[in-house]
C-alpha positions in Angstrom: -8.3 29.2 0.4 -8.2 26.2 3.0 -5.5 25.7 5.7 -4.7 22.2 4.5 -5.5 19.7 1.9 -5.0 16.4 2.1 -4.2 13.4 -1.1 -5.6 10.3 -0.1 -8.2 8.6 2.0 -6.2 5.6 3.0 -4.8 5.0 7.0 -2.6 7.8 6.7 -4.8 10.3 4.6 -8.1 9.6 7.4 -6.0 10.1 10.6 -4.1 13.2 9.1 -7.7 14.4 8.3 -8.9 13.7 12.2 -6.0 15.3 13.6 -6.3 18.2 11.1 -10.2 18.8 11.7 -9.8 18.4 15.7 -7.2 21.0 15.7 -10.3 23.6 13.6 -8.1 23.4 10.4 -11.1 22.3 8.1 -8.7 19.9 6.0 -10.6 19.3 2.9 -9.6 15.0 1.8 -9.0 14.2 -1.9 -9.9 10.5 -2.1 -7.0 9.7 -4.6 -6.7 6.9 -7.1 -7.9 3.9 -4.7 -10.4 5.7 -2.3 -9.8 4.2 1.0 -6.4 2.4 0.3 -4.9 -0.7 0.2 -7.5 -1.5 3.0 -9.8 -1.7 1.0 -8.3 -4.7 -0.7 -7.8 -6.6 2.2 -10.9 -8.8 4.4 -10.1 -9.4 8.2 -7.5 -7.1 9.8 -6.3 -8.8 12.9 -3.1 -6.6 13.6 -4.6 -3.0 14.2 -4.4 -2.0 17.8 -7.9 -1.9 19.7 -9.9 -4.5 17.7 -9.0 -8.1 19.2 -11.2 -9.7 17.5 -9.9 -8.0 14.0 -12.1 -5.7 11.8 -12.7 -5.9 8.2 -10.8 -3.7 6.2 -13.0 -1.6 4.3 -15.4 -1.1 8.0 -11.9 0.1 9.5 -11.6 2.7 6.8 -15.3 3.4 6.8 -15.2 4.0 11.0 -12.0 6.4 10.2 -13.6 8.4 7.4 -16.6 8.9 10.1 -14.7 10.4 12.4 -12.7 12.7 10.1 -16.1 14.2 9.0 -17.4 14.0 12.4 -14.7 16.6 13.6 -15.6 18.5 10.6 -13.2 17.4 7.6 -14.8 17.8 4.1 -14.4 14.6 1.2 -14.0 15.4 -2.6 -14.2 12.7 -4.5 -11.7 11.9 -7.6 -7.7 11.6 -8.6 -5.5 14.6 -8.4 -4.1 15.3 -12.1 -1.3 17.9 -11.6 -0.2 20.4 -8.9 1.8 23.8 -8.3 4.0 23.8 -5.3 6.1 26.2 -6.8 5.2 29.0 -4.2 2.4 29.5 -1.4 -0.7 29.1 -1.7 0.0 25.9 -3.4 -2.6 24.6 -6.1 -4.4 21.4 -6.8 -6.1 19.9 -10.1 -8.6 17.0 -9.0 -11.4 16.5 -10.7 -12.0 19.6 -12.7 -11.6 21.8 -9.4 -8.7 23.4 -8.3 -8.1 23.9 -4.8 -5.8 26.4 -3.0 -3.8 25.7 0.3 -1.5 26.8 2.2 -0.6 23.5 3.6 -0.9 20.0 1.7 -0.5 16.5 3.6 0.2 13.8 0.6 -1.0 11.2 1.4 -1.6 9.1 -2.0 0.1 5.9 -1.1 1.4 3.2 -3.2 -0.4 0.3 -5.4 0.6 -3.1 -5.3 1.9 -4.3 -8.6 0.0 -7.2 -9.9 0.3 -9.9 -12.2 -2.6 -8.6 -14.8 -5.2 -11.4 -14.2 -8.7 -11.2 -14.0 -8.8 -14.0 -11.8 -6.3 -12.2 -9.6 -8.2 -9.0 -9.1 -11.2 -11.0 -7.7 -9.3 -13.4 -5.4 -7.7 -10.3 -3.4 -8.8 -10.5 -0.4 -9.6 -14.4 -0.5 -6.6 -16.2 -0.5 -4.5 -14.2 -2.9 -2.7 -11.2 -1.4 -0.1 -8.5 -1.1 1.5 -8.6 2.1 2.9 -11.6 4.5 2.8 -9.3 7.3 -0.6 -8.5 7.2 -2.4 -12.1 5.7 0.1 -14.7 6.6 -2.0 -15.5 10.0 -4.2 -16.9 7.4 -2.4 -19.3 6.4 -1.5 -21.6 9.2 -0.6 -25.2 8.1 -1.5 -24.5 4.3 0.6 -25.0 1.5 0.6 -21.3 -0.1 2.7 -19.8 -3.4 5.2 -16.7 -3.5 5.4 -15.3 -7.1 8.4 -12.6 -7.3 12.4 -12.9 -7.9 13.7 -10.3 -5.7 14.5 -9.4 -2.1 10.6 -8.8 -1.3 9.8 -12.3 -2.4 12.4 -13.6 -0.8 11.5 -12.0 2.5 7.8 -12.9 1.9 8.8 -16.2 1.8 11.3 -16.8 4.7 8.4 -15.3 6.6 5.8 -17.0 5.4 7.4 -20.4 6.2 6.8 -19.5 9.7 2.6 -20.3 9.5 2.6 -22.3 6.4 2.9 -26.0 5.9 5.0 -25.3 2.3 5.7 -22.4 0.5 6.2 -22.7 -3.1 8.2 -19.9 -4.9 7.4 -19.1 -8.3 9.2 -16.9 -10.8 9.4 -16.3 -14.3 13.1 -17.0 -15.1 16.1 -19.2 -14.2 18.0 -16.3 -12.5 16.7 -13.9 -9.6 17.0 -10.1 -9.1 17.6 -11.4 -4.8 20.7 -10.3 -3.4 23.1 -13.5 -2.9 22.3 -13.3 1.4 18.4 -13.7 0.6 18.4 -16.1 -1.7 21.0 -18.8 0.0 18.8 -18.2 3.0 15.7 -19.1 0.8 17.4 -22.0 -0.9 18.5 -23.7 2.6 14.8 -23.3 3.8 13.3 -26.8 3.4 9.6 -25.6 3.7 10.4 -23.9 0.6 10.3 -25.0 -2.7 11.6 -23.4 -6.1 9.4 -23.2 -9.3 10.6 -21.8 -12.0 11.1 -20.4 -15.0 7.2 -20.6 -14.7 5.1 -17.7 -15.3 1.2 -17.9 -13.6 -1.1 -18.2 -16.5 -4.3 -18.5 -13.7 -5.5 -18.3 -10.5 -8.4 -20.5 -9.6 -11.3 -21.0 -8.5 -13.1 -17.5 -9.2 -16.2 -19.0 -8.8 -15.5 -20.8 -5.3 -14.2 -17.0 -4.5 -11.2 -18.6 -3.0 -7.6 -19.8 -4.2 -7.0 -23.4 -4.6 -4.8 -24.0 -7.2 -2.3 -21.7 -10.3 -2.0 -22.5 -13.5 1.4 -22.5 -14.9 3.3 -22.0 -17.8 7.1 -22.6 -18.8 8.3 -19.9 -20.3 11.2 -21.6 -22.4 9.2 -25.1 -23.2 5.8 -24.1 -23.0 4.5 -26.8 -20.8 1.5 -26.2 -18.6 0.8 -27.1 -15.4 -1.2 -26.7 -12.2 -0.1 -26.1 -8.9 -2.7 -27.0 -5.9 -2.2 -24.3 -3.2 -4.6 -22.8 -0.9 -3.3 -19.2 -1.1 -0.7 -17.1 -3.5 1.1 -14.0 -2.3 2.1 -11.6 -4.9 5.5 -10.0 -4.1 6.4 -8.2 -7.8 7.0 -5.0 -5.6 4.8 -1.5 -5.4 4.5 1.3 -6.9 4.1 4.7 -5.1 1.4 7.5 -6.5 4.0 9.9 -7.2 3.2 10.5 -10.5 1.6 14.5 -10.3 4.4 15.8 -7.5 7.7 14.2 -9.9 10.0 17.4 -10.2 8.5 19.3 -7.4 9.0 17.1 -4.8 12.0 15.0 -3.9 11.8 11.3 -4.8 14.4 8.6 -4.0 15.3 6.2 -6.8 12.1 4.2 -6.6 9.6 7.5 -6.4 9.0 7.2 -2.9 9.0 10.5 -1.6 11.9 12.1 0.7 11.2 13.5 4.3 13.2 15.6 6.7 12.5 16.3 10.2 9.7 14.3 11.0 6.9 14.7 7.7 8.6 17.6 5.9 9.1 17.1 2.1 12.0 19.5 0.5 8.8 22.2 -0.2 8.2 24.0 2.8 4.4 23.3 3.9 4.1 20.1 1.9 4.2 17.4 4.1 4.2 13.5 3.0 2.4 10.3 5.3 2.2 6.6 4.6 2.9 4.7 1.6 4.5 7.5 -0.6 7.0 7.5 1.7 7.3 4.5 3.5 8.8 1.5 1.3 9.5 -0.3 4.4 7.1 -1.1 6.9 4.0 -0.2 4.5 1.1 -1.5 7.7 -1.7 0.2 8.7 -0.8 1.6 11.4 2.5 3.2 10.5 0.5 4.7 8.1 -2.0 5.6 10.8 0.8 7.2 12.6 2.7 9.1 10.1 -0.6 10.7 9.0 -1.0 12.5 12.7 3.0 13.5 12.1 2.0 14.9 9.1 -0.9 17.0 10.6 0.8 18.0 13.6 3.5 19.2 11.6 0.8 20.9 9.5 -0.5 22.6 12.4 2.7 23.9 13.9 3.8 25.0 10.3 0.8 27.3 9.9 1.0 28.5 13.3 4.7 29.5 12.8 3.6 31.2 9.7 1.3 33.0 12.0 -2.0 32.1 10.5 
């Protein structure tokens, strides 16, 4: 029987996890489907507090995973496959083990959709991303791509427009999923450009591990051809790792899970940090800081419960 476990080993899963083993709760961490996060993904990261001359991804997770275990928190690796919330202790399937809690922190966060290339998967990281906030530093004075028809690409965009020289916005069909207000703001941008129908057929060049051009594909007439851009931001949207908790816990329309009162999901002691909740900001350090809600409000639960 543990005090708390915790689903995912991203920002919010590792500072739950430090605030959960300084307060002597012995949080055991499920590392989840991506151990480590969207971090992981990512090179330099210039925007968490405390590192002015930025910090590598994966080393920032790495130092937070340190400190977790150094207060005591135990790892296990592996993906959770089903759970009971039903009624106290709750139960977890991960990995052929099954753990019992009387608190859980989920923590699981939410994958990036992608556009299915090999290429792509490689070139994360190095010049092909997921997030303007986070990479679009990068970028200064570069002409760069936006792939994505909606209000996130649209966004992406405006905001990219601020570092880059020209942003070029591709998207598979003549019409856009954008509401009207995003995409007249897009359209009376002049840094940006519209491409489309045009669907990305590949990102090059794998073997230079950086971006510098996409090939393209019309959709309707079938001719190719190559766009030369030094980085591509893919803005298809993000799916959150919901999937084990649907019908336990409450999901808005997108499976992003509800909370109430600070880190509270509808189950009492279930509590939710990060990306599975947060479709909004989705930084590091939101995550960062909804993971110590979450654990403080682990904390006070079990103390309430008198245990």
């Amino acid at each position: 029987m543990h005090n708390v476990v915790i689903i995912g080993s991203g920002c919010a899963g590792l500072t739950a996890a430090i605030y959960a083993a300084r307060a002597n709760l012995k949080p055991i961490v499920i590392d989840g489907y991506e151990p480590g996060g969207q971090l992981t993904l990512t090179t330099m990261v210039e925007n968490f507090p405390g590192f002015p001359d930025g910090i590598l991804g994966p080393e920032l997770i790495e130092n937070m995973r340190k400190q977790a275990a150094r207060f005591g928190a135990e790892f296990r690796a592996g993906a959770v496959s089903s759970v009971n919330l039903a009624n106290p202790p709750f139960q977890i399937f991960a990995a052929k083990e099954m753990f019992e809690t009387k608190t859980l922190i989920v923590a699981a966060g939410a994958s990036a959709r992608l556009l299915g290339l090999e290429s792509e998967r490689k070139l994360v990281g190095h010049g092909l991303s997921t997030c303007a906030t986070c990479d679009g530093f990068f970028f200064r004075g570069k002409e760069i791509a936006v792939v994505g028809g909606g209000d996130t690409a649209m966004e992406e965009a405006t905001f990219l427009t601020r570092f880059a020289s020209r942003v070029h916005l591709i998207h598979r069909r003549n019409d856009f999923r954008a509401s009207k207000i995003m995409l007249d703001r897009v359209k009376s941008n002049s840094k940006i450009s519209f491409v489309n129908p045009a669907v990305v057929e590949e990102v090059s060049d794998v073997s230079k591990n950086a971006v510098d051009a996409l090939h393209l594909r019309n959709p309707v007439s079938g001719a190719t051809s190559t766009l030369m851009v030094e980085g591509v931001f893919v803005a298809i949207g993000h799916d959150p790792n919901t999937q084990p908790f649907r019908g336990q816990l409450e999901t808005d329309e997108n499976g992003y899970l509800i909370t109430h009162n600070g880190s509270m999901t509808n189950v009492p002691g279930v509590f939710a940090a990060g990306d599975v909740q947060d479709h909004h900001y989705r930084q590091a350090v939101t995550a960062a800081g909804s993971g110590c809600m979450a654990a403080m409000d682990a904390e006070k639960f079990l103390e309430a419960q008198g245990h």
